[in-house]
N, C-alpha and C positions, 0 to 999 in steps of 0.2 A: 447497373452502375456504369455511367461514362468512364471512358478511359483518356486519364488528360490527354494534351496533344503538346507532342516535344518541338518546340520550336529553334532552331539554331541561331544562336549569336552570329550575328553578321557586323562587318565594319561601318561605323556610323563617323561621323565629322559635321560638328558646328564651324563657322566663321565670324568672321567682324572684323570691321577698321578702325581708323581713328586721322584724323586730319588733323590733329590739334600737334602746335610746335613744339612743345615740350615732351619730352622722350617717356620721363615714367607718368605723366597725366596720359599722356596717350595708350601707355600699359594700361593704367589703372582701369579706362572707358572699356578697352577692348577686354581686359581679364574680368570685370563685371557683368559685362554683356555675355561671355561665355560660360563663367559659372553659373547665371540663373539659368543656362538650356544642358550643362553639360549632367548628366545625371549619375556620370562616373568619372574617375580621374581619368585626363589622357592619358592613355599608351605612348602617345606622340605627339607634341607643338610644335608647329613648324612656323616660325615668325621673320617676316621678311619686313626688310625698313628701309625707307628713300636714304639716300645720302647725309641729309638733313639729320640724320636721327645717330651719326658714327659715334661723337663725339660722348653721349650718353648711351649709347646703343647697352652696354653691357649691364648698365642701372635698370633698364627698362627689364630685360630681361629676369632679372632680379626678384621683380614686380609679379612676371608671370609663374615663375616658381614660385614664390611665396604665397597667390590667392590659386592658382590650377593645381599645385603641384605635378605638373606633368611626370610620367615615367621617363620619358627621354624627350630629351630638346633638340632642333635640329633650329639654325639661324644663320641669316648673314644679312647684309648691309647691301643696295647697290645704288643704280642710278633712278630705277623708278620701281613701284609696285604697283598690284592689281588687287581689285578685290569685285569677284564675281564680273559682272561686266563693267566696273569701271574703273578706269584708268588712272593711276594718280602720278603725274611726272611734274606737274609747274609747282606742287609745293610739297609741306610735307607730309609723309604717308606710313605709317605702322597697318600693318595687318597681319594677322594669325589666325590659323586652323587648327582645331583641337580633334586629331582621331583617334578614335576606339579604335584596337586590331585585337578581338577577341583569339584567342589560340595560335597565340603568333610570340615567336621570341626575337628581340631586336638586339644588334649587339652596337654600340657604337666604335667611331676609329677613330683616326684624325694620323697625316703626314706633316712636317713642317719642313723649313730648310736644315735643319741641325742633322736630319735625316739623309742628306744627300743627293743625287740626282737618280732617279726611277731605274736605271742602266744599273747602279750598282748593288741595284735592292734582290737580293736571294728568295727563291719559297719558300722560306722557312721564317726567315724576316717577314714578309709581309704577311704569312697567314698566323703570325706572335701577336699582328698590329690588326687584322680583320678576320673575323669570324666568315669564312668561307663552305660553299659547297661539300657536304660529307664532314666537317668539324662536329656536325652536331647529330652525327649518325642517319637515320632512313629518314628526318624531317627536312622537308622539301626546303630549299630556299628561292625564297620569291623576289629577291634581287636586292638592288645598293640605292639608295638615294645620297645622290653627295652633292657637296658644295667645292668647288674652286675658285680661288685667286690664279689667271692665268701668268702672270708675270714671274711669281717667284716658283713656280714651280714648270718643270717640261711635262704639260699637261697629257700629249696622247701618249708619251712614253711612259706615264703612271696608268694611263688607262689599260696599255699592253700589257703590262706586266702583273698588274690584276688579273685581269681577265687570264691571262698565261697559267696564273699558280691558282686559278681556280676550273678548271680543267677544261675541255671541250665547249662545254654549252658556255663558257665563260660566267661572266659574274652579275650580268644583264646590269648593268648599272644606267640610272638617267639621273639627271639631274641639272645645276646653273651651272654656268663660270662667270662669274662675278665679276667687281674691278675693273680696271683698266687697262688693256694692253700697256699701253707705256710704261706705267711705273706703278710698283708693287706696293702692297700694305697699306693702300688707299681706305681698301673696305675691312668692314668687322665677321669672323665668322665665328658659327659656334657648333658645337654637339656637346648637349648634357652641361658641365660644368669647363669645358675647356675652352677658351677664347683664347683666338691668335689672328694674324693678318696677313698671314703666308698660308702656302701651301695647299691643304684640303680635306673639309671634313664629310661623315656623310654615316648611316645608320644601314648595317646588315640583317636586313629582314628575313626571318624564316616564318612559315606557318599557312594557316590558312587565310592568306591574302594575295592579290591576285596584283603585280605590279605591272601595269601595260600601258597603251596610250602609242600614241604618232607622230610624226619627228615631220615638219615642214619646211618646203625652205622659198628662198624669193630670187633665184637666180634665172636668168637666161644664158645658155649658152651661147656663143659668137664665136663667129669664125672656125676654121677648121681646124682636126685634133692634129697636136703637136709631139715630138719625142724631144725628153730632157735629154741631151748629148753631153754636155757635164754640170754638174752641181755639186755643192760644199754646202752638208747638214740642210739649213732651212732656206740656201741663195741657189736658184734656177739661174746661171753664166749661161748656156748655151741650149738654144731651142732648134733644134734639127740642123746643128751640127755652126749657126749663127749666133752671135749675141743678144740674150735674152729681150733689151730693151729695143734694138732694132725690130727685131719681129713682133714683137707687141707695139711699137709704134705703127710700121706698117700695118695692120690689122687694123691700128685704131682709125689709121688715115680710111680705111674702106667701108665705116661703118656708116649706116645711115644718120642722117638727120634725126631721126625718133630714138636710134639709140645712143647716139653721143648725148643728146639729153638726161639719158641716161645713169652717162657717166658722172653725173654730180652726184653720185653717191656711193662711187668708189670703183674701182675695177676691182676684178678676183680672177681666182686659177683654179679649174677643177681638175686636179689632179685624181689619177687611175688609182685604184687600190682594190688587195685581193679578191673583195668578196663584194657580192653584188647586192644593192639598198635602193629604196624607192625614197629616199631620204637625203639626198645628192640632187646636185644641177642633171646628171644623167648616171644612169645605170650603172654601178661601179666606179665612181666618181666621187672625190671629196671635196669642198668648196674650201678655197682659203682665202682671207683679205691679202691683197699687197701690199704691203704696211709700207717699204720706202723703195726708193729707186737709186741704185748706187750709177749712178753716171760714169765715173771714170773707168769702172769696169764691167759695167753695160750689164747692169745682172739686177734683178727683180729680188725680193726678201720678202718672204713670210711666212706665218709664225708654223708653219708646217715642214717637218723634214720631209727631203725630197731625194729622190733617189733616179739617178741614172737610170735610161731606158726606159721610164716611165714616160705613159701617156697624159700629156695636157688638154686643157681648153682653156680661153678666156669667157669671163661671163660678168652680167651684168646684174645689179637688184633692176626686179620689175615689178611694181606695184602689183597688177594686174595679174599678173602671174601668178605672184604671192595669194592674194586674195584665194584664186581660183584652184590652186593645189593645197591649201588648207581646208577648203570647202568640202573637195573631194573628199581629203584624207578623213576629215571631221563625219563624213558622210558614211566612210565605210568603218568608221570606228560605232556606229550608231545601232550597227549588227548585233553589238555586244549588251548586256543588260546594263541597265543605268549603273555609271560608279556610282561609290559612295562619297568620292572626295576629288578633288583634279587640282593639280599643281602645274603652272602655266611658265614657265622660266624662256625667254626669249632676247633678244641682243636689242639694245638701247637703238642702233641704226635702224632699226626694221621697224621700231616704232616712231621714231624720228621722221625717218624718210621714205614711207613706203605709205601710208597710210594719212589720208586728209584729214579726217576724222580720227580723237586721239583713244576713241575706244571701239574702233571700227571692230580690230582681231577681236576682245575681251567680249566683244557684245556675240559675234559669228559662235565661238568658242558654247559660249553658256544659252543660244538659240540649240545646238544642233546637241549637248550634252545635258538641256533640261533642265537648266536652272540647278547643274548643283553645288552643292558649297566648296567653293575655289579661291585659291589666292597665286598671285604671282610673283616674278622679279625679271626688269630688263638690265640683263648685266652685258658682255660681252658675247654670251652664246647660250648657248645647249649643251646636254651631254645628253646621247642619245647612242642606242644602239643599230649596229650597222650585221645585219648578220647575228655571229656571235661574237662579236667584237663591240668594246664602246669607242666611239669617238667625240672627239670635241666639235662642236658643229657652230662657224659662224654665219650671222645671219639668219638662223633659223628659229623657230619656235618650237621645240617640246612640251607635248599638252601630255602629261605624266597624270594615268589613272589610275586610283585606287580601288576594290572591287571585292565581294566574296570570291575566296579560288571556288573554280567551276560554275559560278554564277552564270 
């Protein structure tokens, strides 16, 4: 008499799009196409939608409760999506993933602005709003996927203070930041049944699922490292001991021909910070845009607090660069056993301006991870881990894997 053989549930994920203009016809294509492959309800939809789609975005969603019934929804709005290798930014784009996490407990959260600013959030507050490391006794937690609006909320100061009140190894959080620098409440976000246009939503994962993946970015550094001599919150006034905009002037004056070219698609500042990342323009190093330039008092702004006696550098996006340290990263993440699912979140300029071809990343991405079922969003960044710390990362591409733990 054979003796059956016990097979282990492992995480599986379907995908699909939809191009069509209408928000819940384009639910309806894509929740169709997933019911005839899904052969159990999601544990998780994860539904990402162009711009295009804000306006009904909450109807559509609607659509995918009512034919998936997902267990938990995870959703937001931005400037483009992806779906497997291609790209959908000139019009518009619904896409969602439906994963199975067998033996897994997810908890949802969500912050808004009625909540206050990240600085005066308690651990006791925040682990009331997220189901954190040790809340659920000896079962492991396999990290955060979240959604951010970066405008209405002080993004890496909510990242600290998670990671803070979730102890040592932190909270390994990745995820989008969505929206617009400029101005808030542009985009749509969701978890489960909560929709807001602030703040930040996102699902705490425990069980036997393995949440990992590689953080890329498209900077060159230039010119030599600097010390902030003084600064106020997120404005670098004096770069070794001078003002901020002279010395970044002078710098730019010395820059070659090939990288003043360059510059048409923005300057940045790598700022030092404590712990060391392969995830940065350099080794211990965090990238920020310089969103404006205050002239009259000669000082640089951007959207990162900065702190005295810290080390800088200026840096550039580089095509080519870009290309070739995703390749890498993508190369050494290949070590790993195929996910089951990949979530591609990346900032709208790096697909704008870094690449000729508008599915150059999405196609590299799904060549070196096998064809597997992927969806994306370019909003204004990443959220990636640096260490045991998350950060907010502009500029950069987060290829977020799904996986059996131990696989």
């Amino acid at each position: 008499m054979s003796t059956p053989v016990q097979t282990r549930a492992v995480p599986t994920a379907e995908s699909a799009y939809s191009t069509h203009s209408v928000s819940t016809t384009a639910a309806h294509e894509i929740a169709a196409s997933l019911a005839a492959r899904c052969l159990t309800r999601p544990s998780v939809l994860v539904v990402f939608g162009s711009f295009h789609h804000r306006a009904l975005f909450s109807d559509a969603l609607e659509v995918f409760r009512d034919v998936l019934r997902p267990v938990h929804l995870l959703a937001s709005t931005a400037e483009g999506v992806t779906h497997d290798a291609r790209n959908i930014e000139e019009g518009p784009g619904l896409t969602a993933i439906a994963l199975t996490l067998p033996h897994t407990s997810i908890h949802p959260f969500w912050f808004e602005l009625d909540d206050g600013p990240p600085s005066v959030w308690s651990d006791a507050f925040i682990r009331e709003r997220i189901t954190l490391p040790g809340d659920l006794g000896a079962l492991r937690h396999a990290g955060i996927l979240m959604i951010a609006d970066p405008r209405s909320i002080q993004l890496d100061e909510a990242l600290t203070a998670i990671d803070a009140s979730a102890g040592p190894m932190g909270a390994q959080i990745r995820g989008a930041v969505t929206g617009d620098r400029r101005h808030a409440g542009l985009h749509v976000l969701a978890v489960n049944r909560k929709i807001t246009h602030t703040g930040l939503v996102g699902l705490s994962i425990f069980g036997d699922v393995e949440i990992g993946g590689i953080v890329s970015h498209a900077m060159t550094p230039v010119g030599a490292r600097l010390t902030i001599t003084r600064a106020a919150r997120n404005e670098i006034i004096e770069l070794n001991n001078r003002p901020a905009l002279t010395v970044m002037t002078e710098a730019l004056h010395n820059f070659s021909a090939a990288r003043r070219q360059l510059m048409a698609h923005g300057i940045w500042v790598s700022i030092e910070q404590t712990c060391s990342t392969t995830a940065s323009v350099h080794t211990g190093f965090l990238t920020r845009e310089i969103l404006r330039i205050d002239e009259a008092r000669g000082s640089l702004l951007t959207a990162q607090l900065v702190r005295e006696g810290s080390r800088v550098r200026f840096a550039l996006m580089d095509p080519e660069h870009a290309h070739d340290d995703l390749d890498m990263a993508l190369e050494a993440e290949q070590s790993h056993a195929k996910p089951a699912a990949v979530l591609v979140c990346s900032s709208a300029s790096r697909q704008q301006e870094s690449f000729a071809a508008p599915d150059t990343e999405v196609e590299l991405i799904a060549r070196r991870l096998g064809r597997t079922p992927s969806i994306g969003l370019h909003g204004v960044g990443a959220i990636g881990p640096a260490g045991n710390r998350a950060y907010a990362l502009d500029g950069m591409v987060s290829v977020i894997t799904l996986r059996a733990h131990g696989s």
